[in-house]
Backbone as a ProteinNet text record, in pm:
[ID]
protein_1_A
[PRIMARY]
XXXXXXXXXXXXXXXXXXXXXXXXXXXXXXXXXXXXXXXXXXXXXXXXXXXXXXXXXXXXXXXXXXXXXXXXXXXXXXXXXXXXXXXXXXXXXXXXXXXXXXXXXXXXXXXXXXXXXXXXXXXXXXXXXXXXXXXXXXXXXXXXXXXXXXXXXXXXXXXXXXXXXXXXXXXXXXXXXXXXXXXXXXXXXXXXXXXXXX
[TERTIARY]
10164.7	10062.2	9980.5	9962.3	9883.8	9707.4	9672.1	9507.7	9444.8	9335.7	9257.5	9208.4	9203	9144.4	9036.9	9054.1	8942.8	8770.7	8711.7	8522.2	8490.5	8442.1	8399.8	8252.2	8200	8083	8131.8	8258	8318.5	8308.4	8413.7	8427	8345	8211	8059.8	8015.3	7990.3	7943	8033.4	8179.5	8288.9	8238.2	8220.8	8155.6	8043.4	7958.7	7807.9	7750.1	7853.6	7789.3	7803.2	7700.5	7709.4	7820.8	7942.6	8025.4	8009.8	7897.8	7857.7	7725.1	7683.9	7537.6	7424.1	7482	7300.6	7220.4	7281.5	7253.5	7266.2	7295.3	7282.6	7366.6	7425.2	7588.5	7525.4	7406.7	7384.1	7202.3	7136.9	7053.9	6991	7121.9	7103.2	7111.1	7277.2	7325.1	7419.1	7355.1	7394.3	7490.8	7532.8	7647.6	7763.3	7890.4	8030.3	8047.3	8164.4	8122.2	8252.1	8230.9	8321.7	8230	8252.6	8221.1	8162.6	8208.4	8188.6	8135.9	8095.2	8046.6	7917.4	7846.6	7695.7	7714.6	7851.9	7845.3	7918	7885.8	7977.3	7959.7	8101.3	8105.4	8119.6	8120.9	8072.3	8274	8240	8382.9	8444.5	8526.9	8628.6	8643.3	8650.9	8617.7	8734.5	8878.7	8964.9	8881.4	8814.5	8754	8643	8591.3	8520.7	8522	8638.9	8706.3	8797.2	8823.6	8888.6	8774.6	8691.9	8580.9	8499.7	8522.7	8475.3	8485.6	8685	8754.9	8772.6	8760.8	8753.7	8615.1	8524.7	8387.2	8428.4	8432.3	8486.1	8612.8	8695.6	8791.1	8806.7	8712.5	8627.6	8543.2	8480.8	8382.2	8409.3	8544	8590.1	8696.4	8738.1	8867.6	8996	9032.7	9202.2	9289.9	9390.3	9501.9	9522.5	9574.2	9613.8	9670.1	9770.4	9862.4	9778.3	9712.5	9620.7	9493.1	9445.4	9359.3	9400.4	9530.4	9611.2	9639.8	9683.8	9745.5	9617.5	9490.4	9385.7	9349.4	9329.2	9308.5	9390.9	9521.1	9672.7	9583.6	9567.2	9505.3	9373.4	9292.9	9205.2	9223.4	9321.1	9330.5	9396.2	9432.1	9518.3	9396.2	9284.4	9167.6	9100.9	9032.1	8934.2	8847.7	8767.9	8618.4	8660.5	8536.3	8539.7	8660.7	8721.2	8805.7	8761.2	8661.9	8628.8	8524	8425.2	8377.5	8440.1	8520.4	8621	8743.3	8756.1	8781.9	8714.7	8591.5	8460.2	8437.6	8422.8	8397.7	8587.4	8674	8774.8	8777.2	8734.7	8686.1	8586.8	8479.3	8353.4	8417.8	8479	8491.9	8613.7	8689.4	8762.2	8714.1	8756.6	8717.5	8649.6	8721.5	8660.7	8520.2	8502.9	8405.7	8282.7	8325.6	8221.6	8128.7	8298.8	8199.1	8132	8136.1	8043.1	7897.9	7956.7	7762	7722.8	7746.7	7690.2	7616.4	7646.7	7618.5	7703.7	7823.5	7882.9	7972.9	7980	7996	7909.8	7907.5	7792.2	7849.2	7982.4	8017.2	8198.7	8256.1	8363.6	8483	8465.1	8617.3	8609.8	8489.7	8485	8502.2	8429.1	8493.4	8623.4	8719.6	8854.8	8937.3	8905.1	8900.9	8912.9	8763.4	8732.3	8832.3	8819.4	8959	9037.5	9134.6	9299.2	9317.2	9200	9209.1	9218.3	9214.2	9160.2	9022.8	8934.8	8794.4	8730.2	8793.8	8729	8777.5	8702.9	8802.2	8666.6	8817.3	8749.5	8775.1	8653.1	8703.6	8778.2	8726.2	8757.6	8901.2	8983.5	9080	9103.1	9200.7	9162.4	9207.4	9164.5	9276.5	9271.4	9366	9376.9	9374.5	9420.9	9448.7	9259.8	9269.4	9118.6	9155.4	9227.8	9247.8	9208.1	9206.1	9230.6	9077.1	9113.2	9015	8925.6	8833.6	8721	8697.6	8716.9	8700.3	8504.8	8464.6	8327.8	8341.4	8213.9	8226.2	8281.5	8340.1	8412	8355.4	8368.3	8256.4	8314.6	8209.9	8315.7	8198.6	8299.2	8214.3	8283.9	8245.5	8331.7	8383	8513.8	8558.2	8444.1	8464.5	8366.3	8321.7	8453.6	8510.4	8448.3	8442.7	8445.9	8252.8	8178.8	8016.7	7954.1	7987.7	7977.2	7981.2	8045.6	8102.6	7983.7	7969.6	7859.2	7832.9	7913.3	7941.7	7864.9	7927.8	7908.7	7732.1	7670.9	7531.3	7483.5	7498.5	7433	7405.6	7530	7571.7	7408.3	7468.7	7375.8	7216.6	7190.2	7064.2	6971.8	7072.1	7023.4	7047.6	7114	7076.1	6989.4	6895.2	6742.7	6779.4	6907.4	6907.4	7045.3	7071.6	7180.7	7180.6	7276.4	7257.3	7267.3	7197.2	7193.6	7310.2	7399.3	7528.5	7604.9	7538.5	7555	7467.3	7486.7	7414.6	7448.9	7358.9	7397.5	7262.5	7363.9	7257.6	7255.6	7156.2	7123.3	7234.7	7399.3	7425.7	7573	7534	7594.4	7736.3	7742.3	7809.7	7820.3	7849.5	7812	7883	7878.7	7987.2	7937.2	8027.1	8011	7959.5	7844.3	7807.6	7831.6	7871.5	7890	7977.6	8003.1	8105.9	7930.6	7991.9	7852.3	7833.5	7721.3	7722.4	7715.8	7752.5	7785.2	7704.8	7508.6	7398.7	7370.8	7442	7376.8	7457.4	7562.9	7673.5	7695.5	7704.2	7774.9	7647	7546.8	7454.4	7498.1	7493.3	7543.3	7681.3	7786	7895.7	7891.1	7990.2	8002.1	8176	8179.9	8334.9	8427.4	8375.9	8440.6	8491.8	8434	8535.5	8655.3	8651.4	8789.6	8852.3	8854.1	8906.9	8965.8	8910.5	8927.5	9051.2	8998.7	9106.8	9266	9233.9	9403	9421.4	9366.9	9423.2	9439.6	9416	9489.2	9619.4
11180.5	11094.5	11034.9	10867.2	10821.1	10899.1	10875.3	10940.8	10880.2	10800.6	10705.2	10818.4	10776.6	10849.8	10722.1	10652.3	10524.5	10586.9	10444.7	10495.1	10463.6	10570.6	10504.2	10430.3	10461.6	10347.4	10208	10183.5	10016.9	9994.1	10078.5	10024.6	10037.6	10103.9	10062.2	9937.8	9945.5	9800	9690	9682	9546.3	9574.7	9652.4	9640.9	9625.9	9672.8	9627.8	9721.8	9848.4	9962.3	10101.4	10183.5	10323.6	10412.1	10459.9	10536.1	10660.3	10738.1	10875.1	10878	10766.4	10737.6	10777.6	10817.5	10862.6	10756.8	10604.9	10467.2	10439.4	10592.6	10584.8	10477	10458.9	10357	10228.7	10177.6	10004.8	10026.2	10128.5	10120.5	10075.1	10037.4	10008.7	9813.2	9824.8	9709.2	9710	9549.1	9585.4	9470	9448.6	9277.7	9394	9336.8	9374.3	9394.4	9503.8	9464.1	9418.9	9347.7	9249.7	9191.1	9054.2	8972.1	8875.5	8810.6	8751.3	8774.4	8920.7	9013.7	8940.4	8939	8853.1	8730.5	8671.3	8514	8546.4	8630.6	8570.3	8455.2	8482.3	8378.6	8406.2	8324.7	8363.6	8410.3	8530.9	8566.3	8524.8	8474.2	8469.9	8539.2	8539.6	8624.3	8760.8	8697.1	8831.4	8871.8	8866.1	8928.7	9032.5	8975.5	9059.1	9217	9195.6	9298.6	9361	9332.3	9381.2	9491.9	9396.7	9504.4	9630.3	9589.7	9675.9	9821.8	9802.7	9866.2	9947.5	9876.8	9927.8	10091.5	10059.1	10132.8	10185.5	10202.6	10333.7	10434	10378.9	10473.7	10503.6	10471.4	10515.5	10623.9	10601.2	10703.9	10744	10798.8	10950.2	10967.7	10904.2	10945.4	10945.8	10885.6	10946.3	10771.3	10826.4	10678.2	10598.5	10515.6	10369.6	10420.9	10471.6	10588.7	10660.3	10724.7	10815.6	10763.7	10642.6	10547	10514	10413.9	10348.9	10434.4	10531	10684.7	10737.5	10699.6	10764.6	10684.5	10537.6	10417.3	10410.5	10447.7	10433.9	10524.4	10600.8	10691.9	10716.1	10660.1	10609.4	10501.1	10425.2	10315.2	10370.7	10450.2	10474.7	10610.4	10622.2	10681.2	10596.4	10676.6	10588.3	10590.4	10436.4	10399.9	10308.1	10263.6	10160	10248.6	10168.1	10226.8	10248.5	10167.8	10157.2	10255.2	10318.6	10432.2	10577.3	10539.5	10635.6	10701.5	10590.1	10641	10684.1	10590.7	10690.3	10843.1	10844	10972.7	11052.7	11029.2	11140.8	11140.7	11063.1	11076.7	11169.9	11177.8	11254.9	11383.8	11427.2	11551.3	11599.1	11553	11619.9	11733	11809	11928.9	11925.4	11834.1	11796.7	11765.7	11647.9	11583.9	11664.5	11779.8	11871.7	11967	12012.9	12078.2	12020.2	11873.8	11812.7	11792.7	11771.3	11765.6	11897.8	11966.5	12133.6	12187.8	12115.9	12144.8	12215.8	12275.6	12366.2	12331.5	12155.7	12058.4	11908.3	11908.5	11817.6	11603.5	11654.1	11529.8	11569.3	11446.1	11481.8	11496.8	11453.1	11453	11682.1	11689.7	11816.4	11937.9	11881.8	11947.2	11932.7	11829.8	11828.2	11941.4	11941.9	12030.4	12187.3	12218.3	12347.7	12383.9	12272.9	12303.3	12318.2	12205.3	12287.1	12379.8	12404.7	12548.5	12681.8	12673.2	12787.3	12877.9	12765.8	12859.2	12856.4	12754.6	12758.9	12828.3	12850.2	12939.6	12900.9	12842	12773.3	12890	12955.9	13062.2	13212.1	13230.5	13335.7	13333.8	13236	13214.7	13074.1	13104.5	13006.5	12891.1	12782.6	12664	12566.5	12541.5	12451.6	12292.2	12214.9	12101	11997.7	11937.9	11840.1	11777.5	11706.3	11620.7	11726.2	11854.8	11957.8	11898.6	11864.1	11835.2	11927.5	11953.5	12016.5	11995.4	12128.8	12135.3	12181.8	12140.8	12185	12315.1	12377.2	12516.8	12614.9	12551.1	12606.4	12654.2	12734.5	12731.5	12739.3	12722.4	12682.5	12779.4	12815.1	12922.1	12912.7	12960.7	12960.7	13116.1	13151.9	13296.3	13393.2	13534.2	13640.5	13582.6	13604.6	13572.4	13412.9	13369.2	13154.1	13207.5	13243.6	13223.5	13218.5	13278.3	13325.9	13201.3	13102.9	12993	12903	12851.3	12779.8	12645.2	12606.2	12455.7	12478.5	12595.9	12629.1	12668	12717.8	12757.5	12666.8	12556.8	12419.3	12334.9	12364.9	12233.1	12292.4	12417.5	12424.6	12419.7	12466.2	12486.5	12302.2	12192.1	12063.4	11998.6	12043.2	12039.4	12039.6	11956.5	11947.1	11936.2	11878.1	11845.2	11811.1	11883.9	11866.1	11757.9	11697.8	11619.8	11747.7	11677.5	11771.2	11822.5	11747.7	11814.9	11890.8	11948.5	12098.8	12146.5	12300.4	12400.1	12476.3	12559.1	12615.7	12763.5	12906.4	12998	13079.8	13137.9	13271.1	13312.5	13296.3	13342.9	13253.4	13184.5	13032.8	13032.2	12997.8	13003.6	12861.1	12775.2	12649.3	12593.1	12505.2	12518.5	12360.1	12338.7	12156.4	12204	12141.2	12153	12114.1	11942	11848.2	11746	11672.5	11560.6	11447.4	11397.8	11296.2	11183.9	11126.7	10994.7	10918.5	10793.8	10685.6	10667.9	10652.8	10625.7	10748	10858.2	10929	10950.7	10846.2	10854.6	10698.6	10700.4	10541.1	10449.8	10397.8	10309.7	10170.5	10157.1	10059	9970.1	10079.5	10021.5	9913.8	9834.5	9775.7	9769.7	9865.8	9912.4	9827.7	9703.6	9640.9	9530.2	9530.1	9444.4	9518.4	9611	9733.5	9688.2	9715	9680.2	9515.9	9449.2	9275.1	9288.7	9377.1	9351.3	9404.8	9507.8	9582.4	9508.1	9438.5	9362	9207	9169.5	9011.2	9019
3602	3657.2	3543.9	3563.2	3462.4	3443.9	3328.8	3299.3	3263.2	3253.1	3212.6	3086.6	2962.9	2836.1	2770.8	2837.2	2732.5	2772.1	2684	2709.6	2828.9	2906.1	3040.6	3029.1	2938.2	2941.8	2944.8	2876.1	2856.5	2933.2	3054.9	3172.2	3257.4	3251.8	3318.4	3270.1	3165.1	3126.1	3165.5	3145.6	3195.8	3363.6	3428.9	3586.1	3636	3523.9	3565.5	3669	3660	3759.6	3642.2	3695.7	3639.5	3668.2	3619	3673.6	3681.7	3593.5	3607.1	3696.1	3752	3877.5	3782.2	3641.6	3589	3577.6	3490.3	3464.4	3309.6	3223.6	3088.1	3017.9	3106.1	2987.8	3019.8	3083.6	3077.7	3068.1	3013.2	2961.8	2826.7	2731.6	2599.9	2637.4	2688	2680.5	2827.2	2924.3	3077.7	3066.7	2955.1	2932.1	2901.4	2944.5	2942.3	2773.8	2750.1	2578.5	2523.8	2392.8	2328.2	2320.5	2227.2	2157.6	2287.3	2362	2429.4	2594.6	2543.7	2699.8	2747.3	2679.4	2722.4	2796.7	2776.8	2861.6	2922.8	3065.5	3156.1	3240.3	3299.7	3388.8	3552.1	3600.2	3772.4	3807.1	3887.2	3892.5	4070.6	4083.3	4191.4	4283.4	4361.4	4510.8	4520.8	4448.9	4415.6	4305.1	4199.1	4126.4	4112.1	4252.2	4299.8	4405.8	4463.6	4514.1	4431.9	4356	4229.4	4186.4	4064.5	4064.7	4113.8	4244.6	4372.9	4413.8	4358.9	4398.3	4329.2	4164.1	4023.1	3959.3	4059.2	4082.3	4106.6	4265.7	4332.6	4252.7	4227.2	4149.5	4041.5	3963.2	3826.1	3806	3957.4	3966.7	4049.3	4101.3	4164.4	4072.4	3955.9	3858.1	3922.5	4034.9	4077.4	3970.5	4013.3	3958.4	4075.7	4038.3	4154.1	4239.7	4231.6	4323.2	4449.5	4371.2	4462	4551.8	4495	4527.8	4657.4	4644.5	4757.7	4864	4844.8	4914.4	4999.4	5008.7	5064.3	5114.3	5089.6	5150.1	5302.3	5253	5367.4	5470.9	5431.6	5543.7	5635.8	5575.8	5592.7	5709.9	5647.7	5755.1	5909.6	5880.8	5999.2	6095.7	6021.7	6090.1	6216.3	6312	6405.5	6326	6349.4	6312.8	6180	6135.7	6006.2	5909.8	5836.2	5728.9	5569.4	5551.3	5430.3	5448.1	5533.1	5510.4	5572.7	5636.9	5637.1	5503.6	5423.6	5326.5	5190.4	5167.1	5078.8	5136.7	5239.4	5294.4	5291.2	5296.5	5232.1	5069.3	5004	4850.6	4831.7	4871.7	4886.6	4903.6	4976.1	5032.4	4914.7	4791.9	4744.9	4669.1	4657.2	4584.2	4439.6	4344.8	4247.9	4240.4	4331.7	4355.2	4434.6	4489.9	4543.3	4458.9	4327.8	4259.5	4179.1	4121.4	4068.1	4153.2	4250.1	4325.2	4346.7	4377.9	4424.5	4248.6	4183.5	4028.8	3925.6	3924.6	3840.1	3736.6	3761.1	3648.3	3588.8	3489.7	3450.4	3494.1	3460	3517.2	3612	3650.4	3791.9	3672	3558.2	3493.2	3440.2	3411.9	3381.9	3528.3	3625.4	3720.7	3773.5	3741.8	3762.6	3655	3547.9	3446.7	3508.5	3537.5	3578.2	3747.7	3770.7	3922.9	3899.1	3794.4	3710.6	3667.9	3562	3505.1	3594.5	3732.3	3807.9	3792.5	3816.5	3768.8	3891.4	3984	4130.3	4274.3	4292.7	4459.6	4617.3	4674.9	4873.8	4972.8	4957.2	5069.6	4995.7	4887.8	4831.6	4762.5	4793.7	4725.2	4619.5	4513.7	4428.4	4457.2	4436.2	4435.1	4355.3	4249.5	4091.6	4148.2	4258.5	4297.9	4289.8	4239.1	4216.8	4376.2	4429.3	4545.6	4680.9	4652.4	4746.6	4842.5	4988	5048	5182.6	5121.1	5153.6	5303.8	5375.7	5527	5559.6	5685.8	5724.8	5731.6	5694.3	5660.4	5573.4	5486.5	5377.9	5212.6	5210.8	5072.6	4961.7	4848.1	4749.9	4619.5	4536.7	4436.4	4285.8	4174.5	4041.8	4078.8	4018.6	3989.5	3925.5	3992.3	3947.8	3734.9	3688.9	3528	3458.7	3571.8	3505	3555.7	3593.8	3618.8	3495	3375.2	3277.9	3156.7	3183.3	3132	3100.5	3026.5	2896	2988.8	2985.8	3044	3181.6	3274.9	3429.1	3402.4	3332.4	3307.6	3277.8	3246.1	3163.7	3234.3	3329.1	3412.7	3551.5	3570.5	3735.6	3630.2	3507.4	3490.3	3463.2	3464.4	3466.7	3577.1	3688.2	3871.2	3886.3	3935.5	4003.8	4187.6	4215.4	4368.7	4422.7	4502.1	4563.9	4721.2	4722.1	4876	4982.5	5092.6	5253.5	5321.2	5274.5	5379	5289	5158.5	5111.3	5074.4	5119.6	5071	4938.7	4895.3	4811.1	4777.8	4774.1	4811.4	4632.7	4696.4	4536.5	4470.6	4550	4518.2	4442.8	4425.7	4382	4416.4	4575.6	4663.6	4778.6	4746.3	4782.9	4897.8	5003.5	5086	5170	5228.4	5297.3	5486	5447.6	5595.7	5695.7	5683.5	5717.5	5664.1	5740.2	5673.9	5604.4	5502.8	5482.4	5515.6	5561.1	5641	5531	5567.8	5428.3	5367.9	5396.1	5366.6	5223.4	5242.4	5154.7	5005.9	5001.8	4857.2	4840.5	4689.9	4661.9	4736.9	4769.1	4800.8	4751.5	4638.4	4549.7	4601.6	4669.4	4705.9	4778.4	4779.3	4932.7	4968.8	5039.8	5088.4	5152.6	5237.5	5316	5209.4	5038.8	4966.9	4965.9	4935.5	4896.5	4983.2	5123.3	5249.3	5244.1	5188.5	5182.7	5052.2	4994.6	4882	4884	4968.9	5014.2	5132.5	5254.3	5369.8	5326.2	5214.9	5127.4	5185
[MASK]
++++++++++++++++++++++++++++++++++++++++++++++++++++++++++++++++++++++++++++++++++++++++++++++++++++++++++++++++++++++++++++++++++++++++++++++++++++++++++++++++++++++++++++++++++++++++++++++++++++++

């Protein structure tokens, strides 16, 4: 499977969105970079769903493959599709333990999920895509709590969203499925949708 290894600030700045949501990568400089990043130009309506689409799967890390593959399904869900499929992104495992706090950013919690440092329900599971059922909780191994990164990460957590909890005993688990209002704000999903029904 392909891996994106380039700067993801570039590709915050070539989008003009934050891909880690902190805002650090367009606080210096909010122009695309290269030589000629400061002049743009007004972009094309495929360009813009392009872009769109480019956000969102930047900032959940999967490949084109996997992108398309969740979209497919999505579509074939009741209700809107384009927040039907943010919301099966939201819920991947990766992406959980980055919000619950036990990674500082989603490429390091994909990391800490391969490695086997995480376990849903008392058992382990290495898969980042692995998708997160209501009620299910999610914890680091007795062995991985101990981990530099895992202490760093929850001790610069100030706040977790509502439709997880997370107790004393850093034991975290999905309460709820999340309503669209409370992830991605910035998005607007129904380009994504415009851009795969072309």
């Amino acid at each position: 499977m392909s891996k994106f290894t380039g700067s993801t600030w570039k590709i915050s700045r070539r989008l003009n969105y934050s891909i880690s949501e902190t805002g650090k990568e367009l606080a210096r400089r909010k122009y695309a970079p290269g030589q000629h990043g400061a002049k743009r130009k007004k972009l094309s309506e495929y360009a813009t769903q392009m872009a769109e689409k480019q956000k969102v799967r930047f900032t959940y890390g999967v490949s084109e493959k996997q992108f398309r593959k969740t979209f497919n399904e999505a579509s074939k869900m009741a209700g809107k599709t384009g927040v039907n499929f943010l919301k099966l992104l939201e819920v991947r495992l990766d992406n959980l333990v980055y919000r619950l706090g036990f990674a500082s950013t989603r490429a390091q919690a994909r990391q800490l999920v391969n490695h086997g440092h995480v376990v849903v329900d008392g058992k382990k599971v290495d898969i980042p895509s692995y998708r997160v059922k209501v009620g299910q909780t999610i914890a680091m191994k007795e062995a991985s709590k101990d981990l530099v990164v895992v202490k760093a990460a929850l001790e610069a957590k100030l706040a977790r969203a509502e439709y997880l909890s997370f107790d004393d005993n850093q034991v975290g688990s999905l309460v709820r499925v999340p309503e669209r209002d409370e992830f991605l704000p910035e998005i607007n999903e129904q380009l994504i949708v415009e851009f795969y029904n072309r």
